[in-house]
PDBQT receptor file of N, H, CA, C and O in Angstrom, charges set to zero:
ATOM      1  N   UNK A   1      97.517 105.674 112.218  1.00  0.00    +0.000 N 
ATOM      2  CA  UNK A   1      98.314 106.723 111.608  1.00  0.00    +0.000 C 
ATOM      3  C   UNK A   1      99.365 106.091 110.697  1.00  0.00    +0.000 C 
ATOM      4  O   UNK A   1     100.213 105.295 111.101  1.00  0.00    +0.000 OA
ATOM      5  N   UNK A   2      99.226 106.558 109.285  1.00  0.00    +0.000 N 
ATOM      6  H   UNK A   2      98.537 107.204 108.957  1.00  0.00    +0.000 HD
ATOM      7  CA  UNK A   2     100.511 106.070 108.440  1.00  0.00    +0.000 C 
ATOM      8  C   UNK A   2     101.510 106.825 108.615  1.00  0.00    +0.000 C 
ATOM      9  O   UNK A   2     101.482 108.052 108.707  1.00  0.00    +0.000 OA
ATOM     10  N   UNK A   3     102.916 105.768 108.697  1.00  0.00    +0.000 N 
ATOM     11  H   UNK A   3     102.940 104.771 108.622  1.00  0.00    +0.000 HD
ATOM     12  CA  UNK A   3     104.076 106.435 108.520  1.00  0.00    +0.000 C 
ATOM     13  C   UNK A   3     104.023 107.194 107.446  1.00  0.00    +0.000 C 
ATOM     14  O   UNK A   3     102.993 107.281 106.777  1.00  0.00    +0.000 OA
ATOM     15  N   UNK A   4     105.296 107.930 107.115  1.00  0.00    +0.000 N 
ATOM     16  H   UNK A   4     106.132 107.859 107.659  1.00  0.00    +0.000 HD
ATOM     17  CA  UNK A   4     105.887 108.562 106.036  1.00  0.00    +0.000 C 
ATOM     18  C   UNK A   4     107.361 108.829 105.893  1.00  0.00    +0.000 C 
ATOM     19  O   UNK A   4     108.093 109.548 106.572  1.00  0.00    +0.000 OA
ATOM     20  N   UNK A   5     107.671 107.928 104.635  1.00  0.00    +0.000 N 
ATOM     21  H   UNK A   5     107.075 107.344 104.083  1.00  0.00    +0.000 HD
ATOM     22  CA  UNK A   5     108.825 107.633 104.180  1.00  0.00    +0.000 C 
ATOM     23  C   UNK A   5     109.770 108.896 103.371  1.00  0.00    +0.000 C 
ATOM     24  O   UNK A   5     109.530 109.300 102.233  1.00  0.00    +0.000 OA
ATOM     25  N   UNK A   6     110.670 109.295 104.092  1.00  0.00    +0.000 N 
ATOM     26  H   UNK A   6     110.864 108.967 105.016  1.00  0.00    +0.000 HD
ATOM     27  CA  UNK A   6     111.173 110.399 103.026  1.00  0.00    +0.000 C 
ATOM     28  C   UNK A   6     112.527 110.372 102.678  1.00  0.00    +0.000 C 
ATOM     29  O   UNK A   6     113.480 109.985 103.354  1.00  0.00    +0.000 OA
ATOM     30  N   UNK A   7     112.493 110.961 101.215  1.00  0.00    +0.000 N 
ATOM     31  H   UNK A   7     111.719 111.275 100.666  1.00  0.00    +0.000 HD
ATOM     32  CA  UNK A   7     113.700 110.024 100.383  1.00  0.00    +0.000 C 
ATOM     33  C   UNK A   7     114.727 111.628 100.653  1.00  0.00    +0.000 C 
ATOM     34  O   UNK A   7     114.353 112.791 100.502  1.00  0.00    +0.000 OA
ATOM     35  N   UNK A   8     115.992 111.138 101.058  1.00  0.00    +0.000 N 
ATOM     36  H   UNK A   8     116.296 110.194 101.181  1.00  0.00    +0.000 HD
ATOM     37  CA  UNK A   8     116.441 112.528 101.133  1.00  0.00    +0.000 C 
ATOM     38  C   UNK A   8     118.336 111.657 100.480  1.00  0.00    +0.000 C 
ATOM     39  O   UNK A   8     119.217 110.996 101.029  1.00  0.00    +0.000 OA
ATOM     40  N   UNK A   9     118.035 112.346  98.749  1.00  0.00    +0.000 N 
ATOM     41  H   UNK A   9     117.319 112.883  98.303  1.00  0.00    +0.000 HD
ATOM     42  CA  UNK A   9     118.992 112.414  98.022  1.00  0.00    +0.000 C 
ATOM     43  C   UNK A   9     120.666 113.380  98.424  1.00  0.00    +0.000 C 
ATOM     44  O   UNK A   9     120.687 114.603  98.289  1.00  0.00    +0.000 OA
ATOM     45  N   UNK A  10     121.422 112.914  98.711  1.00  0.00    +0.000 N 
ATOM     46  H   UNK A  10     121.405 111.920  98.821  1.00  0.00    +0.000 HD
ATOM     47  CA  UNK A  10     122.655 113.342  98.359  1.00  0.00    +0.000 C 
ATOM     48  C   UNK A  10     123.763 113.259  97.311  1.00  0.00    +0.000 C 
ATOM     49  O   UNK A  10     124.972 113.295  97.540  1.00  0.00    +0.000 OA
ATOM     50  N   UNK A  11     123.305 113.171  96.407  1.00  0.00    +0.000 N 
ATOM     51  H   UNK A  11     122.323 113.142  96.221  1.00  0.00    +0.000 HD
ATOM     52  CA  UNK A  11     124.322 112.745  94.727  1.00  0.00    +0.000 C 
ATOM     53  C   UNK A  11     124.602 113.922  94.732  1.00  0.00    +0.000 C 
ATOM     54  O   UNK A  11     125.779 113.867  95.087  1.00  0.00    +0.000 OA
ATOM     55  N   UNK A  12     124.360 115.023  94.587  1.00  0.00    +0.000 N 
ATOM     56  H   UNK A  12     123.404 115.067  94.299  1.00  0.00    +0.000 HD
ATOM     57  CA  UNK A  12     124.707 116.304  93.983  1.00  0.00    +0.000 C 
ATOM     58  C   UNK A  12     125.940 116.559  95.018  1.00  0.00    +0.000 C 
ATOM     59  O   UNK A  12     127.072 116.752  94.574  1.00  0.00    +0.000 OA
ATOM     60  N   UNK A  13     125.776 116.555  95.871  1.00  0.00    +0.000 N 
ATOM     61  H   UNK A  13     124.856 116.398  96.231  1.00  0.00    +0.000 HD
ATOM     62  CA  UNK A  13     126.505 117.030  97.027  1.00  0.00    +0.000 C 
ATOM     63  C   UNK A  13     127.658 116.181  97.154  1.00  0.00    +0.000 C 
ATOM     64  O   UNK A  13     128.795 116.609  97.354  1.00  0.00    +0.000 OA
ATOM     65  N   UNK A  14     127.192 114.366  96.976  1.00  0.00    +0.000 N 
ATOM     66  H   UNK A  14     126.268 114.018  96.813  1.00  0.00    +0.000 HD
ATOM     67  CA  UNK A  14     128.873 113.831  97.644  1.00  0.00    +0.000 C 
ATOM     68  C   UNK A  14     129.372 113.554  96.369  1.00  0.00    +0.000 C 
ATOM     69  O   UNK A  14     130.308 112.762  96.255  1.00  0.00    +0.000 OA
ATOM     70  N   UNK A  15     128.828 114.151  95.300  1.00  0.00    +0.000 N 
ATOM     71  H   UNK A  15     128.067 114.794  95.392  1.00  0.00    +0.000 HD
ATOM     72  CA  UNK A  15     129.623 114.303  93.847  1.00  0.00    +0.000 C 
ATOM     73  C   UNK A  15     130.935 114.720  93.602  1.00  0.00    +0.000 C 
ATOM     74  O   UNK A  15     132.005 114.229  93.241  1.00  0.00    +0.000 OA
ATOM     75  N   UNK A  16     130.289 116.223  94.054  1.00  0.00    +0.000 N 
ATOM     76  H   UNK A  16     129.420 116.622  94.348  1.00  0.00    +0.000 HD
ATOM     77  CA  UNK A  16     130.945 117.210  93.871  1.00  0.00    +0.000 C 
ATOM     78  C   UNK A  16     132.368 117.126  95.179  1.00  0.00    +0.000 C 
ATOM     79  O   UNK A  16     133.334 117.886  95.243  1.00  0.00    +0.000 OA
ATOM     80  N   UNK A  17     132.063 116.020  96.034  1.00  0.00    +0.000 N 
ATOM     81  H   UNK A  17     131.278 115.403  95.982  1.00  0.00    +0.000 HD
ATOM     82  CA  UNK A  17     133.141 116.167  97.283  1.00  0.00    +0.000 C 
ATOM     83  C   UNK A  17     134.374 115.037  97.052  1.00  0.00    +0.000 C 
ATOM     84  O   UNK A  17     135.334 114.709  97.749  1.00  0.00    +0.000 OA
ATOM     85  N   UNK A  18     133.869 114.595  95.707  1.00  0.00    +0.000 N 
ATOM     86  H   UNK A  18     133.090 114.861  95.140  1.00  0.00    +0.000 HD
ATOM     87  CA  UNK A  18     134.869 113.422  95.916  1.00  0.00    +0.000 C 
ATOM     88  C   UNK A  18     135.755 113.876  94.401  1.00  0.00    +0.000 C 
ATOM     89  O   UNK A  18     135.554 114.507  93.363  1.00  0.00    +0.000 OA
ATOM     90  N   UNK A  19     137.096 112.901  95.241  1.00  0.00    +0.000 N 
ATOM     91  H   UNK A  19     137.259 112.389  96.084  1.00  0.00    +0.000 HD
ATOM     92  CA  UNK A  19     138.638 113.703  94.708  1.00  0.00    +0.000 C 
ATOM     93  C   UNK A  19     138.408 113.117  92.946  1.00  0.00    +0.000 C 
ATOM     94  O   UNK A  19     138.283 112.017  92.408  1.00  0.00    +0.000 OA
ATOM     95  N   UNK A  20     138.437 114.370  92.550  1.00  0.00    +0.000 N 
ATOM     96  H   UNK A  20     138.538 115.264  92.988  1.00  0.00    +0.000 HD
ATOM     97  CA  UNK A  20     138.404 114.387  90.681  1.00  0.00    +0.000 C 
ATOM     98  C   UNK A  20     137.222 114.752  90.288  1.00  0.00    +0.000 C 
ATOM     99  O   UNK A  20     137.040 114.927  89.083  1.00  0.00    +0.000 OA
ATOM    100  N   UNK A  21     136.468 114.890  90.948  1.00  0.00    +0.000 N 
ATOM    101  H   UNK A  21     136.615 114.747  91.927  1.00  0.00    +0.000 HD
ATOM    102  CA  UNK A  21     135.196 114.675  90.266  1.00  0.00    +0.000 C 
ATOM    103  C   UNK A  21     134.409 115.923  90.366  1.00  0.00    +0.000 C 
ATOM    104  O   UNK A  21     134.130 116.543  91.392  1.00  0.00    +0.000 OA
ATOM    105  N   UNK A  22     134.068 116.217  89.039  1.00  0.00    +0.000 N 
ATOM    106  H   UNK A  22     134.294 115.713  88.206  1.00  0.00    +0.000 HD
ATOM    107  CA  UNK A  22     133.071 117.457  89.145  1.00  0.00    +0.000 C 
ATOM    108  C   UNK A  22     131.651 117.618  88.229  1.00  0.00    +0.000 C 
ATOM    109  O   UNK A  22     131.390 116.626  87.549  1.00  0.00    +0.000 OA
ATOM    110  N   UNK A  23     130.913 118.507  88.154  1.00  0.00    +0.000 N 
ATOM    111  H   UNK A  23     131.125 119.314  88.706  1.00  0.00    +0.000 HD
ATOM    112  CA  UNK A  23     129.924 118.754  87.281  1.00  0.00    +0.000 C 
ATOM    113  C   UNK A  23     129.760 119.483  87.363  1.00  0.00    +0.000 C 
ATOM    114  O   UNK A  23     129.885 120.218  88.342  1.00  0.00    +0.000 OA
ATOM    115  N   UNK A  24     129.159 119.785  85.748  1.00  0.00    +0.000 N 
ATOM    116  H   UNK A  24     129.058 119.188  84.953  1.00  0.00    +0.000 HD
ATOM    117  CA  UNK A  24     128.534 120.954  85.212  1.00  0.00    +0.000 C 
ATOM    118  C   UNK A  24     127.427 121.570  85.924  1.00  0.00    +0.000 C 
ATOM    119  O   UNK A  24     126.863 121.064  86.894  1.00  0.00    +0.000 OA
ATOM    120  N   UNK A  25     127.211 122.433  85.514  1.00  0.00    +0.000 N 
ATOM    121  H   UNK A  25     127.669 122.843  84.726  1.00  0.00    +0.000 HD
ATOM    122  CA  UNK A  25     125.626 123.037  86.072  1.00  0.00    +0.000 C 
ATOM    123  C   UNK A  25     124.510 122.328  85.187  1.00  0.00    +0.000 C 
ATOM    124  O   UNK A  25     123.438 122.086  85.743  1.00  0.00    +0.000 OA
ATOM    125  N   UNK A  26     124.706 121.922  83.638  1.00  0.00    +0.000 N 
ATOM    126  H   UNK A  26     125.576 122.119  83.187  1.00  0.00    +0.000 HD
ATOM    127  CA  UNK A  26     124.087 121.550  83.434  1.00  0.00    +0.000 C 
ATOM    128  C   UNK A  26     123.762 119.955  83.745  1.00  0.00    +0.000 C 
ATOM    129  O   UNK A  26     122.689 119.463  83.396  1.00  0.00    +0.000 OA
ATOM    130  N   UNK A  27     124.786 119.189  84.434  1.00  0.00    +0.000 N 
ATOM    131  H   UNK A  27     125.658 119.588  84.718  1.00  0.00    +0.000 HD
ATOM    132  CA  UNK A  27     124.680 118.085  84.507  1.00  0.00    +0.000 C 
ATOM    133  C   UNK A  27     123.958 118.158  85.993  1.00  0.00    +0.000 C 
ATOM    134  O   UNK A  27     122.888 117.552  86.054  1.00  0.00    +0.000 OA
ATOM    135  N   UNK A  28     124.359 118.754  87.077  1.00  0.00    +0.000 N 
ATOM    136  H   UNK A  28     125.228 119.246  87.027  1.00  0.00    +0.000 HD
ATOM    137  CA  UNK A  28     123.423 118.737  88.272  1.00  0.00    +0.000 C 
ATOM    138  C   UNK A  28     122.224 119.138  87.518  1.00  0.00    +0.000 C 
ATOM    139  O   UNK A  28     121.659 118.046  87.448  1.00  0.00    +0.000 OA
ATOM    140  N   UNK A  29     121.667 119.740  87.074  1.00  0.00    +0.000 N 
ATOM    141  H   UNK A  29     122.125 120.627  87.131  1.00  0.00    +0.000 HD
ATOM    142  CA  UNK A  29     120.239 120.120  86.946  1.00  0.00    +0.000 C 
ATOM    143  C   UNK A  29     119.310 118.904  85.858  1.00  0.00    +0.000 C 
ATOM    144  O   UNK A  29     118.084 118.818  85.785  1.00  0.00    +0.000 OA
ATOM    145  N   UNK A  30     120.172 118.197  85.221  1.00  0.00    +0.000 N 
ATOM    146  H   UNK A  30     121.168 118.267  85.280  1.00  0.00    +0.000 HD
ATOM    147  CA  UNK A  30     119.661 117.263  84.592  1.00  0.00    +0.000 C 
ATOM    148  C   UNK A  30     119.605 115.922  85.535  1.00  0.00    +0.000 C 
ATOM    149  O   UNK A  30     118.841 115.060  85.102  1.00  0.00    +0.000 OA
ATOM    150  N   UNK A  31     120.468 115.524  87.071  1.00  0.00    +0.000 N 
ATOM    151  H   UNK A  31     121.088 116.224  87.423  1.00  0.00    +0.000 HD
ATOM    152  CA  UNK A  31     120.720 114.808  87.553  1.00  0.00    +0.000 C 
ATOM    153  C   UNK A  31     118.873 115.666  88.423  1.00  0.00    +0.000 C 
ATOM    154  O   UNK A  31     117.820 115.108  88.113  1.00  0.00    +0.000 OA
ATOM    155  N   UNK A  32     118.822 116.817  89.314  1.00  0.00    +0.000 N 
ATOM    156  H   UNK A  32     119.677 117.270  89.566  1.00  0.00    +0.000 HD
ATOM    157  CA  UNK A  32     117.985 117.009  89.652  1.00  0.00    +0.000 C 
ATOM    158  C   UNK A  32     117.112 116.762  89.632  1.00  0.00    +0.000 C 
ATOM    159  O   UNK A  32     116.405 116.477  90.598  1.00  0.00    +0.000 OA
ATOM    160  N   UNK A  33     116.658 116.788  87.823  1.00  0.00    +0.000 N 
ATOM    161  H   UNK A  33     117.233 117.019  87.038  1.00  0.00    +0.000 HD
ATOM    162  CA  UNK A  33     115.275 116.291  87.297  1.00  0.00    +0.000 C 
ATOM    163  C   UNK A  33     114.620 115.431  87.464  1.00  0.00    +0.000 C 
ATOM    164  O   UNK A  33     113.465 115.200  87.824  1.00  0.00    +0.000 OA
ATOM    165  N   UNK A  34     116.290 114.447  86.878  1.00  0.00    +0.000 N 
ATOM    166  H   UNK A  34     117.228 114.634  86.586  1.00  0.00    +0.000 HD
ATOM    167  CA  UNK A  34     115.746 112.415  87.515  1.00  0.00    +0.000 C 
ATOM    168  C   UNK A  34     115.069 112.521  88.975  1.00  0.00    +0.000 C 
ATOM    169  O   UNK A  34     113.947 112.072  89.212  1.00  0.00    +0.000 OA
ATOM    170  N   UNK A  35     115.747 113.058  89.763  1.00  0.00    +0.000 N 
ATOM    171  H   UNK A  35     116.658 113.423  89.570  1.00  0.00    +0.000 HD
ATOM    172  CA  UNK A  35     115.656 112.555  91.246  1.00  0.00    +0.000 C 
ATOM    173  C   UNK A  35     114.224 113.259  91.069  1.00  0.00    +0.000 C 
ATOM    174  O   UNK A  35     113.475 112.532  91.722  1.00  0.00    +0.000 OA
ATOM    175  N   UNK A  36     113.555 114.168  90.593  1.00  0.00    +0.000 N 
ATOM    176  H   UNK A  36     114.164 114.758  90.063  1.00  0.00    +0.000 HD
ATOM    177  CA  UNK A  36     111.969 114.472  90.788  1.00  0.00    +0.000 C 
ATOM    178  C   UNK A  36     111.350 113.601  90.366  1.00  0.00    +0.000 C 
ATOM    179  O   UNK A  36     110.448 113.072  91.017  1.00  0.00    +0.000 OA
ATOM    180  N   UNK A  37     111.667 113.261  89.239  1.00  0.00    +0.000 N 
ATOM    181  H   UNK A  37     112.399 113.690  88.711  1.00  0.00    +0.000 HD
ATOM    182  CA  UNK A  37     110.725 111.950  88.460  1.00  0.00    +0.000 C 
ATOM    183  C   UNK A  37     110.751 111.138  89.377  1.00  0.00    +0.000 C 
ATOM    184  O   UNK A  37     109.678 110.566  89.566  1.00  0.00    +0.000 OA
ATOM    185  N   UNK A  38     111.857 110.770  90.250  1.00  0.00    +0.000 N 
ATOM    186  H   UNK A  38     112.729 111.234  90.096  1.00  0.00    +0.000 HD
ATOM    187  CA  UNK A  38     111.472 109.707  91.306  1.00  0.00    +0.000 C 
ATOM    188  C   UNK A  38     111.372 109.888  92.227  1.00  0.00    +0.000 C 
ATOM    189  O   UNK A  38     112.066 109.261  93.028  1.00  0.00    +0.000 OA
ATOM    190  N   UNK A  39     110.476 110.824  92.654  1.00  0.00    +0.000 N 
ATOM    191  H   UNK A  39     109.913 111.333  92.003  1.00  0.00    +0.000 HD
ATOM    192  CA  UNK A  39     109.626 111.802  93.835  1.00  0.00    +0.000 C 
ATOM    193  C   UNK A  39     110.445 111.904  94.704  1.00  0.00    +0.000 C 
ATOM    194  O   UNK A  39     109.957 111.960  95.832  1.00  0.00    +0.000 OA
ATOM    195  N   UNK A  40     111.845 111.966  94.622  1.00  0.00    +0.000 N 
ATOM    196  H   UNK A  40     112.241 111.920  93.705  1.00  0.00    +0.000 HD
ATOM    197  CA  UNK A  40     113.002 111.853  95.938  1.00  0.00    +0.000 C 
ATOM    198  C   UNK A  40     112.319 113.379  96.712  1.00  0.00    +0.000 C 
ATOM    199  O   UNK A  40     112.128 114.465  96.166  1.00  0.00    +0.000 OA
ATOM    200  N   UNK A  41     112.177 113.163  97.489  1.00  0.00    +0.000 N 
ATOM    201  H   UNK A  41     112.331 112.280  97.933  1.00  0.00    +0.000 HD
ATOM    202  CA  UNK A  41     111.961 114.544  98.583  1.00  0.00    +0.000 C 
ATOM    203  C   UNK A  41     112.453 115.316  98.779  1.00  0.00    +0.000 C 
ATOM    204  O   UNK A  41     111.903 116.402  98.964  1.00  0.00    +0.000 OA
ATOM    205  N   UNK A  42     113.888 115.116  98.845  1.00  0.00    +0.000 N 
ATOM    206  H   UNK A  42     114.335 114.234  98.696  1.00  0.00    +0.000 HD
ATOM    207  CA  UNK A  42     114.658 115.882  99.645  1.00  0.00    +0.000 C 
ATOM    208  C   UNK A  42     115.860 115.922  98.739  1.00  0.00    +0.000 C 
ATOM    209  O   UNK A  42     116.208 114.823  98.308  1.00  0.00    +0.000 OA
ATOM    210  N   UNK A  43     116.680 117.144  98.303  1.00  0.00    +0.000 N 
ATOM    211  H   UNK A  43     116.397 118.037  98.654  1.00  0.00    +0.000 HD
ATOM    212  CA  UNK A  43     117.930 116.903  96.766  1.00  0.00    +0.000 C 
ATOM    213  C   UNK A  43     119.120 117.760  98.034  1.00  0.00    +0.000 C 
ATOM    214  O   UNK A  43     118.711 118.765  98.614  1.00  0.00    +0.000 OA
ATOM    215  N   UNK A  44     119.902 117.460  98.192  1.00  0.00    +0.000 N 
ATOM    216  H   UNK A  44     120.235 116.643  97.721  1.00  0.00    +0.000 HD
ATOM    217  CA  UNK A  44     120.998 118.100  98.906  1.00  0.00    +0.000 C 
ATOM    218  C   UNK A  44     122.016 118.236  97.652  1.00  0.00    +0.000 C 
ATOM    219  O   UNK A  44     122.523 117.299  97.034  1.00  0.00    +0.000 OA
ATOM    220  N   UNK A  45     122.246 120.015  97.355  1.00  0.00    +0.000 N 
ATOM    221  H   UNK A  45     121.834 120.776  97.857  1.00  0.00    +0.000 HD
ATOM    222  CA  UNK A  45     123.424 120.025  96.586  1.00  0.00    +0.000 C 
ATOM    223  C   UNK A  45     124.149 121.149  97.221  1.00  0.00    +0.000 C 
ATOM    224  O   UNK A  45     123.733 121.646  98.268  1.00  0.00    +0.000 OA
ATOM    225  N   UNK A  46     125.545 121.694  96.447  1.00  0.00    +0.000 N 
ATOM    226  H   UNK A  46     125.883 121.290  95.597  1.00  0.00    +0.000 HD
ATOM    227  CA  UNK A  46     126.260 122.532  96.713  1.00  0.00    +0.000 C 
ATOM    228  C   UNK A  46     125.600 123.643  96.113  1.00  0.00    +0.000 C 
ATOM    229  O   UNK A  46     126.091 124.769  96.193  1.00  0.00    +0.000 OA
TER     230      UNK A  46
């Protein structure tokens, strides 16, 4: 039986939590994209 490795992204999320720092909607959704191109599994945002 093969394992399975799963990529579970939090950028969107500890982005947005840290002091000063914010984004657009359009910048999460362009950050989103990347993380598909690199088959991340799992995108945790606000």
């Amino acid at each position: 039986m093969k394992e399975k490795l799963v990529i579970f992204d939090t950028t969107l999320r500890d982005g947005e939590q840290s002091p000063g720092a914010s984004m657009t909607q359009e910048e999460k959704i362009r950050i989103a994209r990347q993380l598909e191109k690199m088959k991340v599994d799992v995108i945790e945002a606000v």
